[in-house]
DSSP file (Angstrom, degrees, kcal/mol; ACC not computed):
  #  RESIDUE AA STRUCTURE BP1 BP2  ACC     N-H-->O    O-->H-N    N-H-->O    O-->H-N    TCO  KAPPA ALPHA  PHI   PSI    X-CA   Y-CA   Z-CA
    1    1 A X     >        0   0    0      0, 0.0     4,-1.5     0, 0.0     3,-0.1   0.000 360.0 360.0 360.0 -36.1  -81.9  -42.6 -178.4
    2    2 A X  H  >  +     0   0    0      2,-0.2     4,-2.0     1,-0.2     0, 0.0   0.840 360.0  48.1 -71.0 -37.8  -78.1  -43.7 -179.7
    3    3 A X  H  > S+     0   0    0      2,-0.2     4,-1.1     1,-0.2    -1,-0.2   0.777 108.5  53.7 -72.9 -20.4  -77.0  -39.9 -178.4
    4    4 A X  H  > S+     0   0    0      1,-0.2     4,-1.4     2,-0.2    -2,-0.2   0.799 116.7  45.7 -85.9 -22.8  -78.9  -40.3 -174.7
    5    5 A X  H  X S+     0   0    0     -4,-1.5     4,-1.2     1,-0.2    -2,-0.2   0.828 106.8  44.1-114.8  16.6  -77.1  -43.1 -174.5
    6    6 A X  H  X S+     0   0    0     -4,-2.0     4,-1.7     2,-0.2     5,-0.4   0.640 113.2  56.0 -76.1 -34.5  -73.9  -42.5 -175.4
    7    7 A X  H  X S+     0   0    0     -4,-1.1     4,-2.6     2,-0.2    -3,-0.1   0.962 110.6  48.7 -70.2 -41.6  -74.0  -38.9 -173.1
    8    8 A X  H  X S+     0   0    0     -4,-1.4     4,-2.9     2,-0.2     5,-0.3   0.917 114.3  49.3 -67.4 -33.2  -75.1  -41.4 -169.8
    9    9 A X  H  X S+     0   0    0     -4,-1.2     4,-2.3     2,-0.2     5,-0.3   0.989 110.0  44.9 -66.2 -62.3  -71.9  -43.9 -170.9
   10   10 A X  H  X S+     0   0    0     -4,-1.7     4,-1.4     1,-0.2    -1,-0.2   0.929 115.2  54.0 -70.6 -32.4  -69.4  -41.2 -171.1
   11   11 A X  H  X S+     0   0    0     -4,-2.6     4,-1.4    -5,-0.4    -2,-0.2   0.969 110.0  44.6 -33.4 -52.5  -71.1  -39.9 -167.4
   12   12 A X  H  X S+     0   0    0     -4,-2.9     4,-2.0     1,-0.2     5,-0.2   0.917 112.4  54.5 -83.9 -29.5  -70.7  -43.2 -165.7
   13   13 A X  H  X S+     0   0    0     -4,-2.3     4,-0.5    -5,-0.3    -1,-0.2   0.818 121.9  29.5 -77.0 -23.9  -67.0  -43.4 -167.3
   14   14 A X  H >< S+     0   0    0     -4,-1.4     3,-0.7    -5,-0.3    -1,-0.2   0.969 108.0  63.3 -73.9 -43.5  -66.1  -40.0 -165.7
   15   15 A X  H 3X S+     0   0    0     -4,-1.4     4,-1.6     1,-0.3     3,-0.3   0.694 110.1  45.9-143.8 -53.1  -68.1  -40.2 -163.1
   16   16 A X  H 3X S+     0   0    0     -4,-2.0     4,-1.2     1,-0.2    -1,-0.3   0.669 106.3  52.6 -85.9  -3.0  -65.5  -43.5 -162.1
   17   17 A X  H <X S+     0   0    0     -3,-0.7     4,-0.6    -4,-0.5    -1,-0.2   0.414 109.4  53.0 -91.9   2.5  -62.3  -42.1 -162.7
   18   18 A X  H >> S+     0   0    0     -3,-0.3     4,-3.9     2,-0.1     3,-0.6   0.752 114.2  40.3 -89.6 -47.6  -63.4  -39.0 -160.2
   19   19 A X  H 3X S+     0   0    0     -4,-1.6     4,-1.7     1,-0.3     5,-0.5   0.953 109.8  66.6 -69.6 -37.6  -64.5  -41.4 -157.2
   20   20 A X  H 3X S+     0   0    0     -4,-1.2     4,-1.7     2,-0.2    -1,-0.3   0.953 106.0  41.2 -25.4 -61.5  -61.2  -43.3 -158.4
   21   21 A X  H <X S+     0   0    0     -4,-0.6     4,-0.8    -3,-0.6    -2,-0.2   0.769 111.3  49.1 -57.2 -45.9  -59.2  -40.3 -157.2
   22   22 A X  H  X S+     0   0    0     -4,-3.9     4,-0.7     2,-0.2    -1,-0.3   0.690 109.9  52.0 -87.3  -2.9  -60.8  -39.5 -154.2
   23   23 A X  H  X S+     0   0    0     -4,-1.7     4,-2.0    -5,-0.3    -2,-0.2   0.811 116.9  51.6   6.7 -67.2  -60.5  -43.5 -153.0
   24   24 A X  H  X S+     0   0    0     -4,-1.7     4,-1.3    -5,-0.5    -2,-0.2   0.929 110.1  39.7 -56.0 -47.5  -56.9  -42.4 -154.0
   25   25 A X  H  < S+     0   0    0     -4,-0.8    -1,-0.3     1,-0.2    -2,-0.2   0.697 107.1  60.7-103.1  14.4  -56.6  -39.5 -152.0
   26   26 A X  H  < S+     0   0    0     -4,-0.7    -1,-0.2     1,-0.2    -2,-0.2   0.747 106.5  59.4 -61.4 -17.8  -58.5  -41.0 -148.5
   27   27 A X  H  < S+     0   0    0     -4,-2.0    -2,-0.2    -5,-0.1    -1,-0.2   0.919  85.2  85.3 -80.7 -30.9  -55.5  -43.5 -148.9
   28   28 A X  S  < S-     0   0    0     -4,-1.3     2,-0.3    44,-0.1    45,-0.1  -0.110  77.3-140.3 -60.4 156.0  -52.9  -40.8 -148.6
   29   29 A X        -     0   0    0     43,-0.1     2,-0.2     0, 0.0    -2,-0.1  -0.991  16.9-137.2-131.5 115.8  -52.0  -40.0 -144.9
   30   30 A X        -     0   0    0     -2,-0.3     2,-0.3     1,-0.0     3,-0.0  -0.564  20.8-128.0 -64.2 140.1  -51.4  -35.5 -144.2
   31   31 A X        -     0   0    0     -2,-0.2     2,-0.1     1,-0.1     5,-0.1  -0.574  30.2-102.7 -83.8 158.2  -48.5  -35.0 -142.0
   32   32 A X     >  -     0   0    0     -2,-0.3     4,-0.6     1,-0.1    -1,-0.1  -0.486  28.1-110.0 -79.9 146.9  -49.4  -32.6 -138.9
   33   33 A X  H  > S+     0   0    0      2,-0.3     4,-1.4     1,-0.2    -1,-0.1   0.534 123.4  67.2 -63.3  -9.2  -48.4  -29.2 -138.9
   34   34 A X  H  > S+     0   0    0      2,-0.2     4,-1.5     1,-0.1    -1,-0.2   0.912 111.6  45.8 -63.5 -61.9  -45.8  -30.2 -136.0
   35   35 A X  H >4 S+     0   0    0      1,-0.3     3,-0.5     2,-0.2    -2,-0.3   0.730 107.5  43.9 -48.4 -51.6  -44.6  -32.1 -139.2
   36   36 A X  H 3< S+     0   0    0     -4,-0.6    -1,-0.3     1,-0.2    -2,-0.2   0.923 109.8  69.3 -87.9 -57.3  -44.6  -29.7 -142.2
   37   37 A X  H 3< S+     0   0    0     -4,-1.4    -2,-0.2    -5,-0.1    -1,-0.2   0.685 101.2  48.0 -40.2 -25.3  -42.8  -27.1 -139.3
   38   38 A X  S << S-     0   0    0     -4,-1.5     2,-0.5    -3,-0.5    20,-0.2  -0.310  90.4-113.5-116.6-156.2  -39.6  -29.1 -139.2
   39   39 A X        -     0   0    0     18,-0.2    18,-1.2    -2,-0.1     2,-0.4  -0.915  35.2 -95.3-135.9 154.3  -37.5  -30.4 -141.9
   40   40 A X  E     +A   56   0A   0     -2,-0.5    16,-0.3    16,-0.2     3,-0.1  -0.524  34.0 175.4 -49.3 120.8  -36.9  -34.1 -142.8
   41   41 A X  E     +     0   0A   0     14,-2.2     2,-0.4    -2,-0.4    -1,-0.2   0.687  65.7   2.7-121.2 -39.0  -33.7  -35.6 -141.3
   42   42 A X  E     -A   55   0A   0     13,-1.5    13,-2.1     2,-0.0     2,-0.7  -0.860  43.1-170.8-164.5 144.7  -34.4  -39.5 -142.7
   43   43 A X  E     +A   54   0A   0     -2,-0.4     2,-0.3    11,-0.2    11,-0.2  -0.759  15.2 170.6 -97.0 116.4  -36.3  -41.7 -144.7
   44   44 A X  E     -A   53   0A   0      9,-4.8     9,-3.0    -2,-0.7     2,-0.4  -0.972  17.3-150.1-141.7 171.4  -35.9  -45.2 -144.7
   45   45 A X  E     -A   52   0A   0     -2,-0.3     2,-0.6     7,-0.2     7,-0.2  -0.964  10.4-147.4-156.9 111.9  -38.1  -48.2 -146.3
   46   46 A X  E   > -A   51   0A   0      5,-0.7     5,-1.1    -2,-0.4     3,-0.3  -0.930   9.2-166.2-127.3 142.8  -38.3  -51.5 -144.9
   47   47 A X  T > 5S+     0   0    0     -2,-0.6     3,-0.8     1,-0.3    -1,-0.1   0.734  85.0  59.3-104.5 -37.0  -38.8  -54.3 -147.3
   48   48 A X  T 3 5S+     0   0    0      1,-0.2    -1,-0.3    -3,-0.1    -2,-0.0   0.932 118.8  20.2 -59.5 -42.9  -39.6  -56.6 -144.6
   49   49 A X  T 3 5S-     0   0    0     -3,-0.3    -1,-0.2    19,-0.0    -2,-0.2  -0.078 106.2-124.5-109.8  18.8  -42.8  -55.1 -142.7
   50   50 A X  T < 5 +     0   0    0     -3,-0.8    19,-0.4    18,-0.1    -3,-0.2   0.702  57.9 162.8  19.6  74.0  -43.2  -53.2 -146.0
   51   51 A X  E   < -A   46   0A   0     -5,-1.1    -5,-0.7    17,-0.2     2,-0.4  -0.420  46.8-138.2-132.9 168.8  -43.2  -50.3 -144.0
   52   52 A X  E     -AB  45  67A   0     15,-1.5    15,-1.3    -7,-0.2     2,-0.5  -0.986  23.9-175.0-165.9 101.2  -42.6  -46.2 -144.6
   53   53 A X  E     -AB  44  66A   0     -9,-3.0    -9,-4.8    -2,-0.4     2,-0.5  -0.914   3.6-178.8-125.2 113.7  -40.3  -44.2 -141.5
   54   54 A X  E     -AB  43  65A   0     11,-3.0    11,-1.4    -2,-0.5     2,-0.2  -0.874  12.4-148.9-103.1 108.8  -40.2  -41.1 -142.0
   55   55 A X  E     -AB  42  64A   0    -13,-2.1   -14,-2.2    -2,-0.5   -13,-1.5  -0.572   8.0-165.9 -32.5 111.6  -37.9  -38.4 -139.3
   56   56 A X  E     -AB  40  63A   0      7,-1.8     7,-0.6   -16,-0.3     2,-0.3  -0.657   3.4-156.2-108.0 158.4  -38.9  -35.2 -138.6
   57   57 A X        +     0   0    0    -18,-1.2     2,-0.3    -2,-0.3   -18,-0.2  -0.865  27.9 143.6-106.5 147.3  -36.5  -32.7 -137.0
   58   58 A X        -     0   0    0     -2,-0.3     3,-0.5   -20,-0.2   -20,-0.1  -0.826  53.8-101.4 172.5 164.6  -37.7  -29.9 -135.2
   59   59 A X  S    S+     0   0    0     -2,-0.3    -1,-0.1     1,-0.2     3,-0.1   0.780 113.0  51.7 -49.7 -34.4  -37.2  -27.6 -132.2
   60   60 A X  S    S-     0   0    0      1,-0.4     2,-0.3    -3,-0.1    -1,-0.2   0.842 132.1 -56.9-102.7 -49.1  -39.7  -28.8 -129.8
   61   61 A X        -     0   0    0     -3,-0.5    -1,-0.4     2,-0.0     2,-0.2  -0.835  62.1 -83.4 159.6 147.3  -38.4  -32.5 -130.2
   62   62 A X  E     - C   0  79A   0     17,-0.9    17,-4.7    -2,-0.3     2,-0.4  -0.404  45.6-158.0 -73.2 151.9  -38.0  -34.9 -133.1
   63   63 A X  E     -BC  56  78A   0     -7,-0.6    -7,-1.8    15,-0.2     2,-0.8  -0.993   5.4-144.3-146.9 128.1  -41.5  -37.0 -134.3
   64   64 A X  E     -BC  55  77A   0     13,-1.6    13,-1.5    -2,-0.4     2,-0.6  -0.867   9.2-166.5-103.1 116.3  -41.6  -40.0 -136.1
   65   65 A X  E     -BC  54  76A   0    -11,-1.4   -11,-3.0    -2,-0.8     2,-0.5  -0.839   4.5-170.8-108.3 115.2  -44.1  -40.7 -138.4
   66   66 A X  E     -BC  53  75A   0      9,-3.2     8,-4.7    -2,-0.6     9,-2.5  -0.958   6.6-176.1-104.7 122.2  -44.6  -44.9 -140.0
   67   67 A X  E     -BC  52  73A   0    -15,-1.3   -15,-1.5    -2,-0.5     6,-0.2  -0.750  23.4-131.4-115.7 172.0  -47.1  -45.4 -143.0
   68   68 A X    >   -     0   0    0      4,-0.6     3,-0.9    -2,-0.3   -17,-0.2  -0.040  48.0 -81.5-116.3-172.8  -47.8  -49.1 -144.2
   69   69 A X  T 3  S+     0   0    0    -19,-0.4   -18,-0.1     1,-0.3   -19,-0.1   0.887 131.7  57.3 -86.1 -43.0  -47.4  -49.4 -148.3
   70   70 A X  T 3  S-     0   0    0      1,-0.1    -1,-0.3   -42,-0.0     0, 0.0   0.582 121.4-112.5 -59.2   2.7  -50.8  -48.1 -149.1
   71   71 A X    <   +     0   0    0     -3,-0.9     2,-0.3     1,-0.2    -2,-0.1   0.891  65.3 148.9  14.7  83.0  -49.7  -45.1 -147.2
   72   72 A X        -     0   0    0    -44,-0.1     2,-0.7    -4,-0.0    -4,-0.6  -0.788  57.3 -97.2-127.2 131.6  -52.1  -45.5 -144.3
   73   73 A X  E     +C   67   0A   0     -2,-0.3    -6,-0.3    -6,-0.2     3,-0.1  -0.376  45.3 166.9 -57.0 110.0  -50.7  -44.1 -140.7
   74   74 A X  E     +     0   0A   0     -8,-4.7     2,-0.4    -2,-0.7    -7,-0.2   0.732  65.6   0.9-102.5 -18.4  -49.2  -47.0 -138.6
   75   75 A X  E     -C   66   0A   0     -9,-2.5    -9,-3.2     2,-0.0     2,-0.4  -0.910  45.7-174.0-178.1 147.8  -47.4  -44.8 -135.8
   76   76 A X  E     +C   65   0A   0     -2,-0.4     2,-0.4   -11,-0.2   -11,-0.2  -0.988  28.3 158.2-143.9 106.3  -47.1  -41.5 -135.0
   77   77 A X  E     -C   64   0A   0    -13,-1.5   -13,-1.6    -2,-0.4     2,-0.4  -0.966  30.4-131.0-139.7 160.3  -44.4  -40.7 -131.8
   78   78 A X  E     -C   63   0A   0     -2,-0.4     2,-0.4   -15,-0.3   -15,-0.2  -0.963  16.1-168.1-101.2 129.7  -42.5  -38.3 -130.3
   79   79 A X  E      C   62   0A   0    -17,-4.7   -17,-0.9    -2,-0.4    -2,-0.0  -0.838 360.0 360.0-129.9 156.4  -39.0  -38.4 -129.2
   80   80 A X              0   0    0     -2,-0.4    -1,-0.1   -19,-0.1   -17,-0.0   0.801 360.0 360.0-109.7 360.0  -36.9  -36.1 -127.2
């Protein structure tokens, strides 16, 4: 009995460090392939609106991408 339950305890203790991870990686934001096509030109981090600005460069026009501190999308624009 001591072994059935010691095999269901170390399940539910995996079992929460997986669903941890994917919680972890819904929170993460993927950049658009407009994005990954051009190159970074600047990052900057403001401490006020705890906020995340990233620049993109690229032929077609430059694209600005803002995530929040969890890194969650807040605005997504194009500038020309």
């Amino acid at each position: 009995m001591s072994k059935k339950l010691l095999l269901l305890l170390a399940f539910v203790m995996i079992c929460s460090q997986l669903i941890g991870q994917v919680l972890e990686v819904e929170n993460t934001q993927e950049l658009s392939k407009d994005a990954r096509k051009g190159e970074l030109l600047n990052f900057h981090f403001d401490p006020g609106s705890s906020t995340f600005m990233l620049l993109y460069g690229r032929e077609k026009g430059n694209k600005i991408y803002q995530f929040n501190y969890d890194l969650k999308l807040v605005n997504n624009e194009t500038l020309d």
